[in-house]
Each structure stands twice: as C-alpha cells, then as structure tokens.
PDB file with one MODEL, atoms N, CA, C and O in Angstrom:
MODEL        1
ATOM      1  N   UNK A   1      19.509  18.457  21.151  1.00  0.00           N
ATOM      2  CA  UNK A   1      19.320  17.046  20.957  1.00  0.00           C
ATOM      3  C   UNK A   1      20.220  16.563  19.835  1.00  0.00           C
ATOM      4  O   UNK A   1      20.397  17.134  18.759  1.00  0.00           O
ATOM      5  N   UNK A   2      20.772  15.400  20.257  1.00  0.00           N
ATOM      6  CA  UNK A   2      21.704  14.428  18.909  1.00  0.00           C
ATOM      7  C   UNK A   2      20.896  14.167  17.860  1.00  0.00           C
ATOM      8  O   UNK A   2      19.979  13.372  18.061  1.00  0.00           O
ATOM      9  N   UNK A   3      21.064  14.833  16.372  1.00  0.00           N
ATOM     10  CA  UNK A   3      20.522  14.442  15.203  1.00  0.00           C
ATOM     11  C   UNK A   3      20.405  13.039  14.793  1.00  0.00           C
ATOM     12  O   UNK A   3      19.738  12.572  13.870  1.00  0.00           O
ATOM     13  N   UNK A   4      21.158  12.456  15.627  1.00  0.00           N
ATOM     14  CA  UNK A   4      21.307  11.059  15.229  1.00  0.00           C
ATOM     15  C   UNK A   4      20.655  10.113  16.693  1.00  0.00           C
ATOM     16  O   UNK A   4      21.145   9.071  17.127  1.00  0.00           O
ATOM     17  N   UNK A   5      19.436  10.841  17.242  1.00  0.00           N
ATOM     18  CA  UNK A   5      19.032  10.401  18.584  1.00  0.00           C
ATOM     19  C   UNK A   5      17.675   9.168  17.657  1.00  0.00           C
ATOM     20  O   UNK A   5      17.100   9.191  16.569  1.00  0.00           O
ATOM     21  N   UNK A   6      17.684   8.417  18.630  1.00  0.00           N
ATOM     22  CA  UNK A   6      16.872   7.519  17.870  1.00  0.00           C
ATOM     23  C   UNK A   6      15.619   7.730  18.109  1.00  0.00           C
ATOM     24  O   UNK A   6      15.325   8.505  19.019  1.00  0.00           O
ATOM     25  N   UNK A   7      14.604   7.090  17.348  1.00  0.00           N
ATOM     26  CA  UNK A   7      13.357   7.222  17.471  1.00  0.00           C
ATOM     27  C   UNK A   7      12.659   6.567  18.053  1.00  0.00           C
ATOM     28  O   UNK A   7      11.451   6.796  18.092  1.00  0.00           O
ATOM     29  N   UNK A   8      13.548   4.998  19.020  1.00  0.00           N
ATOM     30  CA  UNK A   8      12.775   4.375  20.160  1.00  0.00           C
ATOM     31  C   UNK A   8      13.432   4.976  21.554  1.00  0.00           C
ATOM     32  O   UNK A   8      12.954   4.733  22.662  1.00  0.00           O
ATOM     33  N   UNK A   9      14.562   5.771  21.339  1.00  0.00           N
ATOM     34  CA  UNK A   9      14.471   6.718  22.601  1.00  0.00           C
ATOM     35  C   UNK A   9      13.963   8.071  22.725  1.00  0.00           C
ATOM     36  O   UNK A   9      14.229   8.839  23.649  1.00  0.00           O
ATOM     37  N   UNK A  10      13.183   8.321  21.690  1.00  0.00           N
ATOM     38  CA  UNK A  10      12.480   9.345  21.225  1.00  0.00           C
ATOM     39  C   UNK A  10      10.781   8.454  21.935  1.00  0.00           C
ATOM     40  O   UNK A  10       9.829   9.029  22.463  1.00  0.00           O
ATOM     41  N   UNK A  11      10.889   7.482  21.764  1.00  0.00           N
ATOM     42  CA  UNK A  11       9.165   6.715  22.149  1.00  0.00           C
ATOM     43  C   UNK A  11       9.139   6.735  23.635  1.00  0.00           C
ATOM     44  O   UNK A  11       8.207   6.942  24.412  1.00  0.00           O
ATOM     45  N   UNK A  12      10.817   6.378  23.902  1.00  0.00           N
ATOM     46  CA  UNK A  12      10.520   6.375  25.574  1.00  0.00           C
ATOM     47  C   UNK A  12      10.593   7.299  26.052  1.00  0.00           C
ATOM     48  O   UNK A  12      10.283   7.326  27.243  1.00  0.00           O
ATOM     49  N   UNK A  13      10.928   8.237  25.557  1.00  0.00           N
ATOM     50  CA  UNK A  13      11.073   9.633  26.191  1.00  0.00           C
ATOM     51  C   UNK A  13       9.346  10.264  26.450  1.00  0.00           C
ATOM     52  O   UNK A  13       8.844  10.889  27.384  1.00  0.00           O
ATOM     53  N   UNK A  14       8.796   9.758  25.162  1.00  0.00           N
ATOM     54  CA  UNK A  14       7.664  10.089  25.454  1.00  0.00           C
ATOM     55  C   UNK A  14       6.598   9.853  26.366  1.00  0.00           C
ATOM     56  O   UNK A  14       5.639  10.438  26.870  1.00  0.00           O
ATOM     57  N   UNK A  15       7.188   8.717  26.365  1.00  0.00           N
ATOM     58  CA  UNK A  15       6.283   7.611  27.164  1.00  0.00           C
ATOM     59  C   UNK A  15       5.967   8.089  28.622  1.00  0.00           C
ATOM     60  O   UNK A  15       5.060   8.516  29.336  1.00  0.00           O
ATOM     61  N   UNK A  16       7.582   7.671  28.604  1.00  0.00           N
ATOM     62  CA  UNK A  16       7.673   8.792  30.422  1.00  0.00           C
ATOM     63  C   UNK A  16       7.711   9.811  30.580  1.00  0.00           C
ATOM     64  O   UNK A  16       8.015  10.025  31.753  1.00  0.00           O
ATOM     65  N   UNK A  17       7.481  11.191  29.719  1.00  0.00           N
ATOM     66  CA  UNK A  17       7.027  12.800  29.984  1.00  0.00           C
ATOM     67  C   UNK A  17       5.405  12.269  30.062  1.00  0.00           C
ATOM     68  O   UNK A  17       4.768  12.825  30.957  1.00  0.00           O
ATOM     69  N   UNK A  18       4.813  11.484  29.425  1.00  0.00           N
ATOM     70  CA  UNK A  18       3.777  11.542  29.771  1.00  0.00           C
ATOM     71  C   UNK A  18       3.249  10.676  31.013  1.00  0.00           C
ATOM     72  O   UNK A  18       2.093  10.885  31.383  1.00  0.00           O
ATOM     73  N   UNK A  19       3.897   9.874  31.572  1.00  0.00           N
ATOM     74  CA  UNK A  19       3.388   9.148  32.619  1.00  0.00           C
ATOM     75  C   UNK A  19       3.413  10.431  33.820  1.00  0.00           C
ATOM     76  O   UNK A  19       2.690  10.603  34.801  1.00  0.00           O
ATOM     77  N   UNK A  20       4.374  11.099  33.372  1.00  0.00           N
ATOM     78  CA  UNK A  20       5.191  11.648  34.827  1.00  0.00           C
ATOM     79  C   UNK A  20       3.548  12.935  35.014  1.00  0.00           C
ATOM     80  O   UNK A  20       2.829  13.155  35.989  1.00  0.00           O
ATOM     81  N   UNK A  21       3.525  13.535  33.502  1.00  0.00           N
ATOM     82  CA  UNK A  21       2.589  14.274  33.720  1.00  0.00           C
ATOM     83  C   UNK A  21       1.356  14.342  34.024  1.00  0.00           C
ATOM     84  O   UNK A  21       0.601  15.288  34.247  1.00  0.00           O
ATOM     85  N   UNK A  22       1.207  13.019  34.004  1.00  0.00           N
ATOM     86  CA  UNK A  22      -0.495  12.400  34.701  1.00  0.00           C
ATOM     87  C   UNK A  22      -0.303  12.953  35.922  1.00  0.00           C
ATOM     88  O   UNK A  22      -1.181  13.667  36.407  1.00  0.00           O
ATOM     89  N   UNK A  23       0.916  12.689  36.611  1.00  0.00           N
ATOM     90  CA  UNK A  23       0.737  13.408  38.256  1.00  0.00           C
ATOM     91  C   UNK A  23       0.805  14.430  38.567  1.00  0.00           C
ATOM     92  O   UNK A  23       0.340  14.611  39.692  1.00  0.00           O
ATOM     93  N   UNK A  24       1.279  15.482  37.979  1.00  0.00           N
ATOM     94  CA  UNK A  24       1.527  16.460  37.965  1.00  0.00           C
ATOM     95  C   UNK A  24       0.453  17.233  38.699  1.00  0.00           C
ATOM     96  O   UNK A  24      -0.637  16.864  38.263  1.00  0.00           O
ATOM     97  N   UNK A  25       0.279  18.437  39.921  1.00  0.00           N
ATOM     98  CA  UNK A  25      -1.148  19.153  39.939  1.00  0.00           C
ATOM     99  C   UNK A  25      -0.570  20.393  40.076  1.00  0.00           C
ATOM    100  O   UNK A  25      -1.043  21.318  40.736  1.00  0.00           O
ATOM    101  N   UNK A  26       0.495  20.410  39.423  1.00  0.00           N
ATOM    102  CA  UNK A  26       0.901  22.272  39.456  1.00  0.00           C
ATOM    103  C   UNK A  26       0.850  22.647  37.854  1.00  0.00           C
ATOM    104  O   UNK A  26       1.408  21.830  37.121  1.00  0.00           O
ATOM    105  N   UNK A  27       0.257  23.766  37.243  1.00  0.00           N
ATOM    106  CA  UNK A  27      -0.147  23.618  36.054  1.00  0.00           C
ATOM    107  C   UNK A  27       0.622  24.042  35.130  1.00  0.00           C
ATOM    108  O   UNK A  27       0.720  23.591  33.989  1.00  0.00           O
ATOM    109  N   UNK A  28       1.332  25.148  35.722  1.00  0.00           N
ATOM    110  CA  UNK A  28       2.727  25.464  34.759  1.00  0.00           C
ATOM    111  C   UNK A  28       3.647  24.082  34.694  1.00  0.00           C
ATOM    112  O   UNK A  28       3.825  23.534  33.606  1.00  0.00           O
ATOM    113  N   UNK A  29       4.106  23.654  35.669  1.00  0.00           N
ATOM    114  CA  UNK A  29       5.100  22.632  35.135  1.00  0.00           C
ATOM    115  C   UNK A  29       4.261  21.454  34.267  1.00  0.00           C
ATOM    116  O   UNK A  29       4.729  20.665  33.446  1.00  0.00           O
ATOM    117  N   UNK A  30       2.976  21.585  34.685  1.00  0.00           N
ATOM    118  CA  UNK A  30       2.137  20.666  33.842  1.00  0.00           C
ATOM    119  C   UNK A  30       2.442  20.747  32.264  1.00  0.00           C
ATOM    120  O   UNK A  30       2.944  19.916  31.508  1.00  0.00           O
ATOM    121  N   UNK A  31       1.814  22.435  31.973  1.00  0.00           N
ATOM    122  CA  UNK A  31       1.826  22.849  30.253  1.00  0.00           C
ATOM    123  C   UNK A  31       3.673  22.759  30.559  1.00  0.00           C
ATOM    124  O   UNK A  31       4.028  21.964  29.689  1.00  0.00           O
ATOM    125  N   UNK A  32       4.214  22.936  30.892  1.00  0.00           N
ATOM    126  CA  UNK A  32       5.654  22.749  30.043  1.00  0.00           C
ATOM    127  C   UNK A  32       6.205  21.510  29.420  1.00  0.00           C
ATOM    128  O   UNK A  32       6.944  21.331  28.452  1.00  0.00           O
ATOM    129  N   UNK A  33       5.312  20.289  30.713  1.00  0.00           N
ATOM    130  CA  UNK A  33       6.090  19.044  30.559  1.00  0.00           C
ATOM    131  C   UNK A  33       5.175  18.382  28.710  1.00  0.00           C
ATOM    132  O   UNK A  33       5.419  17.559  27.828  1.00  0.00           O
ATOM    133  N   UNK A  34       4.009  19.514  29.068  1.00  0.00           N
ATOM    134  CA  UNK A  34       3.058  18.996  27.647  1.00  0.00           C
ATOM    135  C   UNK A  34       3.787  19.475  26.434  1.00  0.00           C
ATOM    136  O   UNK A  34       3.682  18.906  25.347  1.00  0.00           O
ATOM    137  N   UNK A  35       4.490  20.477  26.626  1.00  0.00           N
ATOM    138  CA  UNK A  35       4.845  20.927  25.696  1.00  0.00           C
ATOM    139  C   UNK A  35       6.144  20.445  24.883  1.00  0.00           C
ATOM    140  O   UNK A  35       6.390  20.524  23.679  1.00  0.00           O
ATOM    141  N   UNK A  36       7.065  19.798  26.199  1.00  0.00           N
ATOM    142  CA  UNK A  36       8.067  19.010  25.827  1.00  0.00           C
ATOM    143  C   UNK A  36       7.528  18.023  24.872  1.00  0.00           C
ATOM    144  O   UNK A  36       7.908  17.852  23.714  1.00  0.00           O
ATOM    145  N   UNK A  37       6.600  17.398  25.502  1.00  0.00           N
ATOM    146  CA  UNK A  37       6.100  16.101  25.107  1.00  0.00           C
ATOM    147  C   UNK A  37       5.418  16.050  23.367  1.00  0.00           C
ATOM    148  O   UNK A  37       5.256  15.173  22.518  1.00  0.00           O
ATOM    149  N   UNK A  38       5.236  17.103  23.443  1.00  0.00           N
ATOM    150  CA  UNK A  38       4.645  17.773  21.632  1.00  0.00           C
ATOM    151  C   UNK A  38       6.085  17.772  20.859  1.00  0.00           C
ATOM    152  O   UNK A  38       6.443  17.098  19.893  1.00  0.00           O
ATOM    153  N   UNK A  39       6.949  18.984  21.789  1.00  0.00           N
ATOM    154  CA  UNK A  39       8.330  18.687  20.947  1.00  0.00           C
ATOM    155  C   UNK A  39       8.749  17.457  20.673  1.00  0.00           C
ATOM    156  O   UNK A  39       9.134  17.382  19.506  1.00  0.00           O
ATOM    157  N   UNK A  40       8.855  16.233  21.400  1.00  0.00           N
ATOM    158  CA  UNK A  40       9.425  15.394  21.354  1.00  0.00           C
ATOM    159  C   UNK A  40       8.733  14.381  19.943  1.00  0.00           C
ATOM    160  O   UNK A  40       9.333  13.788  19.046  1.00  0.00           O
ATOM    161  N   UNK A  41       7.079  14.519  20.263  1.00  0.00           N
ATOM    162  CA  UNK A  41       6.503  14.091  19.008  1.00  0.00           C
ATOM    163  C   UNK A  41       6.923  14.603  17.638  1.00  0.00           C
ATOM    164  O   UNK A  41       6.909  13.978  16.577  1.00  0.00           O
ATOM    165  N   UNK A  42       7.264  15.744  17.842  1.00  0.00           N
ATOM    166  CA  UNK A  42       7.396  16.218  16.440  1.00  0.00           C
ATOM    167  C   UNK A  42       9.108  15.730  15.953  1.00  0.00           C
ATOM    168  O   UNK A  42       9.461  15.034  15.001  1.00  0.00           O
ATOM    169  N   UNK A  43       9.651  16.175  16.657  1.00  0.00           N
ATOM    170  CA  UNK A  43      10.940  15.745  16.398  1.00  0.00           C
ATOM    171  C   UNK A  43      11.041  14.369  16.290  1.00  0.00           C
ATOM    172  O   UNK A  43      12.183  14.031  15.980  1.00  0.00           O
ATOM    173  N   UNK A  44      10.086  13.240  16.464  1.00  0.00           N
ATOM    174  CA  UNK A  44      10.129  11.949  16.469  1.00  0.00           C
ATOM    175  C   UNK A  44       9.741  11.764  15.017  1.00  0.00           C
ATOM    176  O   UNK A  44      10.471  11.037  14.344  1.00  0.00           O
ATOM    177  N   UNK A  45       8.646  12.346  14.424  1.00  0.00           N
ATOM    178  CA  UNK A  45       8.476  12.656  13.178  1.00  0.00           C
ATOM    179  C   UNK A  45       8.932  13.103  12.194  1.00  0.00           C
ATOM    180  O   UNK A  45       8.610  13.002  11.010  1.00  0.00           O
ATOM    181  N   UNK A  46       9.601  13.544  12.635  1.00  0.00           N
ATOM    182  CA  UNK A  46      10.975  14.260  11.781  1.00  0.00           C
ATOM    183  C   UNK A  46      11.824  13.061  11.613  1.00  0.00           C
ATOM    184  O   UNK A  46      12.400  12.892  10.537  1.00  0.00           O
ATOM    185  N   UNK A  47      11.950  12.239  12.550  1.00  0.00           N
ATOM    186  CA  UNK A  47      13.317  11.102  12.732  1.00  0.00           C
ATOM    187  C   UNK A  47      12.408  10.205  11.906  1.00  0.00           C
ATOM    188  O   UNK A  47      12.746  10.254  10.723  1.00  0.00           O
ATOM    189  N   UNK A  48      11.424   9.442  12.110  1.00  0.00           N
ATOM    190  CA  UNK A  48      10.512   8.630  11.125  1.00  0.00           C
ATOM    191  C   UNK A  48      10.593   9.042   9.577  1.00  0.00           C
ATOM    192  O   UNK A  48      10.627   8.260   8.626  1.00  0.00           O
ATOM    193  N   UNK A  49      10.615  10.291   9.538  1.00  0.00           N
ATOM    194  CA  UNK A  49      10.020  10.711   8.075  1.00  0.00           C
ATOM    195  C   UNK A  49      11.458  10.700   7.592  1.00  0.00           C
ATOM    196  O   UNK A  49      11.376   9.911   6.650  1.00  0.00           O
ATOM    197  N   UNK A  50      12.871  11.130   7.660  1.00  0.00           N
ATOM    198  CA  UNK A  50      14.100  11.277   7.450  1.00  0.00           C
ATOM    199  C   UNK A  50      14.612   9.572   7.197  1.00  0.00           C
ATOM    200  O   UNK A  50      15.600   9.219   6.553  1.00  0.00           O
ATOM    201  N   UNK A  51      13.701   8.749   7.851  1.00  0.00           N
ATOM    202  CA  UNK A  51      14.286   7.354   7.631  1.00  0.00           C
ATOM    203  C   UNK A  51      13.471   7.238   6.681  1.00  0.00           C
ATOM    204  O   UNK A  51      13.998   6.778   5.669  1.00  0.00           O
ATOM    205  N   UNK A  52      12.176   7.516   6.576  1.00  0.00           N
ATOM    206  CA  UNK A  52      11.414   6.655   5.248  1.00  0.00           C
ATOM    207  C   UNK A  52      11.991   7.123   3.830  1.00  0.00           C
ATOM    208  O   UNK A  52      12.001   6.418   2.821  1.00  0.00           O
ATOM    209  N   UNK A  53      12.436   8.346   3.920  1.00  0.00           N
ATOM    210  CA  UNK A  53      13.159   9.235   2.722  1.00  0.00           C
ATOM    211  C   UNK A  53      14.665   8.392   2.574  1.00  0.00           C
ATOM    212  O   UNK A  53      15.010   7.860   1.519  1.00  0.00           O
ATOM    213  N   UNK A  54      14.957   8.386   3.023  1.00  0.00           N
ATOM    214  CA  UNK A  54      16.380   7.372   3.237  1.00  0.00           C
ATOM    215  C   UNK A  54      16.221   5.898   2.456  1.00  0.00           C
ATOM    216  O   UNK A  54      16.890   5.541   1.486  1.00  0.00           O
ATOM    217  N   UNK A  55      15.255   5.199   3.064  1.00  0.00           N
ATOM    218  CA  UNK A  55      14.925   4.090   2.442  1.00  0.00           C
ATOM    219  C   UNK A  55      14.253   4.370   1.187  1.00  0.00           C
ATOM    220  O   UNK A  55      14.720   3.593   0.354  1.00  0.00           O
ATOM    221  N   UNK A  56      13.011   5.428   0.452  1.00  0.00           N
ATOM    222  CA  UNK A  56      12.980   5.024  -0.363  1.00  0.00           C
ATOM    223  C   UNK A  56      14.362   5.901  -1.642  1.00  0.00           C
ATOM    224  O   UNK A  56      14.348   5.924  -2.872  1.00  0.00           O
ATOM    225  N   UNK A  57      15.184   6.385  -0.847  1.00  0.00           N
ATOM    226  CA  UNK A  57      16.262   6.634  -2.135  1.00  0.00           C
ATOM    227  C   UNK A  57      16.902   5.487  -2.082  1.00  0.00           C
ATOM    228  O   UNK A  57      17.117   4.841  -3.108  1.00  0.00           O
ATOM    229  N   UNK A  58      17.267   5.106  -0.950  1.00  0.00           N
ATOM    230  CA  UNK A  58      17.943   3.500  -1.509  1.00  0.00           C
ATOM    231  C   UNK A  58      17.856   2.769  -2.035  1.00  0.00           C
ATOM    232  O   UNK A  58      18.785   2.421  -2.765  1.00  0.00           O
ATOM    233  N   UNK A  59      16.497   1.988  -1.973  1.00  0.00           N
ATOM    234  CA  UNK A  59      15.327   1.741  -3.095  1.00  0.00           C
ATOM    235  C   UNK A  59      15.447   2.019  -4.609  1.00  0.00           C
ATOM    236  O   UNK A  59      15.664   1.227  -5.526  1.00  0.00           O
ATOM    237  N   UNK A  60      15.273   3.199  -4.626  1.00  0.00           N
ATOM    238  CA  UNK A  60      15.504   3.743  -6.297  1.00  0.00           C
ATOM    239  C   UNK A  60      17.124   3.795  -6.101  1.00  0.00           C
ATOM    240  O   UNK A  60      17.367   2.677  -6.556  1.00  0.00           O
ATOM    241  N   UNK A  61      17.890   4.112  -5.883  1.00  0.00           N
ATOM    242  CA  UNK A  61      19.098   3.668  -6.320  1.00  0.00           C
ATOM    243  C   UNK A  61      19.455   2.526  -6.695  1.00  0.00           C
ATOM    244  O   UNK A  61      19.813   2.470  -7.871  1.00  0.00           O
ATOM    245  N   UNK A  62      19.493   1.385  -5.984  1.00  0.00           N
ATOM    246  CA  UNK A  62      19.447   0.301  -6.213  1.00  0.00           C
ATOM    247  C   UNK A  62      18.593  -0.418  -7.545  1.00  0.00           C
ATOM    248  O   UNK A  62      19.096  -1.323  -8.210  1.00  0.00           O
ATOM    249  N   UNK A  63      17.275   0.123  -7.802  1.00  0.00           N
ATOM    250  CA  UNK A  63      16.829  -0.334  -9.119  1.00  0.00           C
ATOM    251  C   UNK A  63      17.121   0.374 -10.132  1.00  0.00           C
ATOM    252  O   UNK A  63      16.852  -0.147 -11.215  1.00  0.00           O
ATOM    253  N   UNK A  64      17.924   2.138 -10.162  1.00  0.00           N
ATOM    254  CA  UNK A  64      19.098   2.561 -11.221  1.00  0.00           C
ATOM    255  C   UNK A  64      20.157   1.826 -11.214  1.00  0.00           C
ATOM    256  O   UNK A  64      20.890   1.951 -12.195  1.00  0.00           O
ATOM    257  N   UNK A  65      20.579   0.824 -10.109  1.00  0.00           N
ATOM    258  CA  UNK A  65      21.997   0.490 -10.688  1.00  0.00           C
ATOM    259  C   UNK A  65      21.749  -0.868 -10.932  1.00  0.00           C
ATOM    260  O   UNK A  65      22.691  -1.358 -11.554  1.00  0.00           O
ATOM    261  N   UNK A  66      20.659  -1.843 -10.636  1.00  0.00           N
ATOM    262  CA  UNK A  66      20.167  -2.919 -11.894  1.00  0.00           C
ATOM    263  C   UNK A  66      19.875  -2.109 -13.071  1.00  0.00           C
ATOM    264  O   UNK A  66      20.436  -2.578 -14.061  1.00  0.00           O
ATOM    265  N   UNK A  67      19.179  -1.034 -13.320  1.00  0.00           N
ATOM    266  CA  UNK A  67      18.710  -1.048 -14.744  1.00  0.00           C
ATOM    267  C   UNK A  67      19.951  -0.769 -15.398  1.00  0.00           C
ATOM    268  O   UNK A  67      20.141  -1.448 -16.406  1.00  0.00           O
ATOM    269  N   UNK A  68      20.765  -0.025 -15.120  1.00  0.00           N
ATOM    270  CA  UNK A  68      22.133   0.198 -15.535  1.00  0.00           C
ATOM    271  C   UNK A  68      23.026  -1.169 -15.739  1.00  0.00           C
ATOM    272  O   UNK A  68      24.145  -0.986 -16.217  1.00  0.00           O
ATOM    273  N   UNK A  69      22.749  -2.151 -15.510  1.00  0.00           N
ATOM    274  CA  UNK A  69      23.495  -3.141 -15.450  1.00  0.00           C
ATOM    275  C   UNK A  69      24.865  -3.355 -14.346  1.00  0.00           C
ATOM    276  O   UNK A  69      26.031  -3.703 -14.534  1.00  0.00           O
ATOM    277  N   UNK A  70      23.884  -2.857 -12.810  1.00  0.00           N
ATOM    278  CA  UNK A  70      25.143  -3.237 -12.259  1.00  0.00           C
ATOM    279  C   UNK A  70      26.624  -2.620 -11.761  1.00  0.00           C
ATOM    280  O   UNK A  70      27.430  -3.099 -10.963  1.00  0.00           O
ATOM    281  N   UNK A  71      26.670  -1.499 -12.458  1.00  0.00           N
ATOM    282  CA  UNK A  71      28.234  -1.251 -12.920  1.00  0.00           C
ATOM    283  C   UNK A  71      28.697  -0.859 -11.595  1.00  0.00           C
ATOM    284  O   UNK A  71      27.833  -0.488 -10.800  1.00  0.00           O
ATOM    285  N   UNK A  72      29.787  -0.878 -11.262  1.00  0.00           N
ATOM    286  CA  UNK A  72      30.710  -1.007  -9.702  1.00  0.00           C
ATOM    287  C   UNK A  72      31.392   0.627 -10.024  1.00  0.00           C
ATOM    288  O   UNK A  72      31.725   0.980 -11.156  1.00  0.00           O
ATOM    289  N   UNK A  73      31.490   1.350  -9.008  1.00  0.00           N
ATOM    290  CA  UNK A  73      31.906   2.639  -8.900  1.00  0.00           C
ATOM    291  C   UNK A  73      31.116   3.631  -9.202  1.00  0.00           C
ATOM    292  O   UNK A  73      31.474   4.748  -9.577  1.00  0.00           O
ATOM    293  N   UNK A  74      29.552   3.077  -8.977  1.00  0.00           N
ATOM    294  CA  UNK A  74      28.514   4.276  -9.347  1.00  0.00           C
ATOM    295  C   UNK A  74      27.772   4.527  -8.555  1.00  0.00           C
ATOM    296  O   UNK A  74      26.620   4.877  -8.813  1.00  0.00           O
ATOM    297  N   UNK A  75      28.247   4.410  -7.383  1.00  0.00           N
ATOM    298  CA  UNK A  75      26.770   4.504  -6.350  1.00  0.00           C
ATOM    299  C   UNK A  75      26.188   5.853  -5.516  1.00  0.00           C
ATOM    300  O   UNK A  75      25.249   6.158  -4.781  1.00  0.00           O
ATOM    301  N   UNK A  76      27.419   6.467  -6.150  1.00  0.00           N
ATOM    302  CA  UNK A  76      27.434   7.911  -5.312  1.00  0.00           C
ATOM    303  C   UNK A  76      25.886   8.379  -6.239  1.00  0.00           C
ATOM    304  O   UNK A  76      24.813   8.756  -5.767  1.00  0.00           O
ATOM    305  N   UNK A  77      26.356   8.144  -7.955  1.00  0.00           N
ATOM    306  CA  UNK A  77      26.036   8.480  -8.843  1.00  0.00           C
ATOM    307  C   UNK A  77      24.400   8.880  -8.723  1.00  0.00           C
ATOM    308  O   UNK A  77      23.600   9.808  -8.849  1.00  0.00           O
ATOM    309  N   UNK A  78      24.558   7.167  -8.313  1.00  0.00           N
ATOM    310  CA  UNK A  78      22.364   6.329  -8.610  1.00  0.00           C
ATOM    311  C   UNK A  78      22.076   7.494  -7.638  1.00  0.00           C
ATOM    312  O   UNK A  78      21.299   8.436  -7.791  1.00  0.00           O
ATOM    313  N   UNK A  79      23.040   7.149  -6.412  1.00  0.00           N
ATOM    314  CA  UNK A  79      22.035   7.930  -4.982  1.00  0.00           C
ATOM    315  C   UNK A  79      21.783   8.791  -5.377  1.00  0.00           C
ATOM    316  O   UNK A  79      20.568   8.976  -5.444  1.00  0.00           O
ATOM    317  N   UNK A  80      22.481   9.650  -5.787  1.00  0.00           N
ATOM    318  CA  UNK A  80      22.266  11.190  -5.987  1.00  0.00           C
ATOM    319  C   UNK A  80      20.901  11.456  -6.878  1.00  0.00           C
ATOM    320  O   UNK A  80      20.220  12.459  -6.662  1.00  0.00           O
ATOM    321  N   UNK A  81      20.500  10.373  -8.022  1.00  0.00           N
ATOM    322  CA  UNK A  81      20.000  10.344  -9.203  1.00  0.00           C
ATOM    323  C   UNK A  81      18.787   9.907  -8.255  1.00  0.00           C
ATOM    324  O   UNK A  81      17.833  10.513  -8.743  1.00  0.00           O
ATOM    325  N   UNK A  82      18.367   9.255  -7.276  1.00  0.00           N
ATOM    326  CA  UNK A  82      17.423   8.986  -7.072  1.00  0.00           C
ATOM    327  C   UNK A  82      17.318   9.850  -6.023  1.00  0.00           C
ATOM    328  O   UNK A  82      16.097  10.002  -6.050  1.00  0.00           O
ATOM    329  N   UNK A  83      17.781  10.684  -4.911  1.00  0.00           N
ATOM    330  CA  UNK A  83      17.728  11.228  -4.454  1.00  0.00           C
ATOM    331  C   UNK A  83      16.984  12.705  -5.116  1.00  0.00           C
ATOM    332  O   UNK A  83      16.031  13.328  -4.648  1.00  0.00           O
ATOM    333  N   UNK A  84      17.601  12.931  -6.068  1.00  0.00           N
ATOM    334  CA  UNK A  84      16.612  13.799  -7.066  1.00  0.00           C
ATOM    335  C   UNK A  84      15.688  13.603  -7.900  1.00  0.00           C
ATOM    336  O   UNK A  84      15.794  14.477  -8.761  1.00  0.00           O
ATOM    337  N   UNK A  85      14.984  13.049  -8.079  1.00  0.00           N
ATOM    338  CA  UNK A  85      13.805  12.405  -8.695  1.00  0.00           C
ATOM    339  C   UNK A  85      13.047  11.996  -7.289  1.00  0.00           C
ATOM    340  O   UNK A  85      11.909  12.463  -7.345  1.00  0.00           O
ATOM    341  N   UNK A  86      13.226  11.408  -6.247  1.00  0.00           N
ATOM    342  CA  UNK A  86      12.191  11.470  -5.355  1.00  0.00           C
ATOM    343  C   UNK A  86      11.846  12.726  -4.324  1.00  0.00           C
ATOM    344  O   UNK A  86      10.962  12.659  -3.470  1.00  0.00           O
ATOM    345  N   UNK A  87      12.868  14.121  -4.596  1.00  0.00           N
ATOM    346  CA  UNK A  87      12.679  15.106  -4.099  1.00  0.00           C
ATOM    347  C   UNK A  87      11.847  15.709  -4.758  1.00  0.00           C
ATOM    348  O   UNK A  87      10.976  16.329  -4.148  1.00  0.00           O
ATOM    349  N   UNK A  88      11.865  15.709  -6.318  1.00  0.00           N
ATOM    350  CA  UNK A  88      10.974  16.201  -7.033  1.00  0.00           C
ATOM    351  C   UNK A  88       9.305  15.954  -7.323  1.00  0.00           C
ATOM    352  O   UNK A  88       8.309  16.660  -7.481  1.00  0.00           O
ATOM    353  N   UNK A  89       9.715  14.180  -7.285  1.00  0.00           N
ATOM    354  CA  UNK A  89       8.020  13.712  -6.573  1.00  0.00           C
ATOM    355  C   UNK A  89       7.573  14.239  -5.495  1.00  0.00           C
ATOM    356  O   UNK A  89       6.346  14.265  -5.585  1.00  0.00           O
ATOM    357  N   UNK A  90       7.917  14.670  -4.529  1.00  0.00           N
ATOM    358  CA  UNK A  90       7.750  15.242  -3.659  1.00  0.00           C
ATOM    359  C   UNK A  90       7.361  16.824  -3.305  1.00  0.00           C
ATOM    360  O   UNK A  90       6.615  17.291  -2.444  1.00  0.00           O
ATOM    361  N   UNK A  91       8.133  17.414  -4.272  1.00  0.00           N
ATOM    362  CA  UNK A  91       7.764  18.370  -4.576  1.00  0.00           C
ATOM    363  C   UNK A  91       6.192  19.396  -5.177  1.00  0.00           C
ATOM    364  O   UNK A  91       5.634  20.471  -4.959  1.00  0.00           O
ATOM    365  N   UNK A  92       5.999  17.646  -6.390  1.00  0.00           N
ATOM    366  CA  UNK A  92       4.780  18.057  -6.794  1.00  0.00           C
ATOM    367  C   UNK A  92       3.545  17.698  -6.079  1.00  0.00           C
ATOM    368  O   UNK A  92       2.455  18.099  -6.488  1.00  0.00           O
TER     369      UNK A  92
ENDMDL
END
C-alpha cells in the first residue's frame, strides 16, 4: 500500500470490504475479507494518528517561531524543536 494512501480511500475501502462481506456464505473467503477489513482499520489509524502528530508539531512550531520573534530562515529549526518536545510528551 502507498504510504501516502489517504484516509478517505482508506474509509471507502472499508466501507465496501464490508458491504461485500455481508454476502459472503463461504467462510474462508469470509474470515479473509474480515481480516483485510481489520488491516485496513488499522492502517487507517495509523494514517489518522500520523496526521494528528503532524498537526500538532506544526502547531508548536509555529508558536516557537512567534515566541522567537518571527525570525525568517528557522523553520527547519522550530520543527525539529517541536517535533522533539512533543515526542517526548509522548513518551511519558
């Protein structure tokens, strides 16, 4: 799967492994299509949780480079700076 697959074609994907498997009356292809359908949740969760981490380093970057006053050519800097400090919240 594309790391960069989205998470509303990640919803429809779900959507329809599970419609399809309502019909299903053979039971192996049944548990497989269930099982896709788990993968797909989880990996959808993964894509949700990778964006909320995303946004809130942006977040704190952005209020390091107001508290900093701003300064132009630092953004690698903040990210990084907030990128580590919310890994570490995280941590604990």
């Amino acid at each position: 799967m594309d790391d960069a697959e989205d998470p509303l074609e990640l919803e429809r994907k779900i959507a329809q492994a599970s419609r399809i498997s309502s019909r299903i009356t053979d039971q192996t292809t049944y548990e497989r299509l269930r099982a896709w359908v788990e993968e797909l949740r989880q990996r959808l969760g993964q894509r949700l949780a990778a964006r909320r981490m995303r946004e809130e380093i942006r977040a704190r970057a952005h209020e390091l480079w107001e508290q900093n006053g701003r300064p132009s050519a630092r953004d690698l800097e903040f990210w990084l700076q907030a990128e580590s400090e919310i890994s570490e919240r995280d941590r604990q």
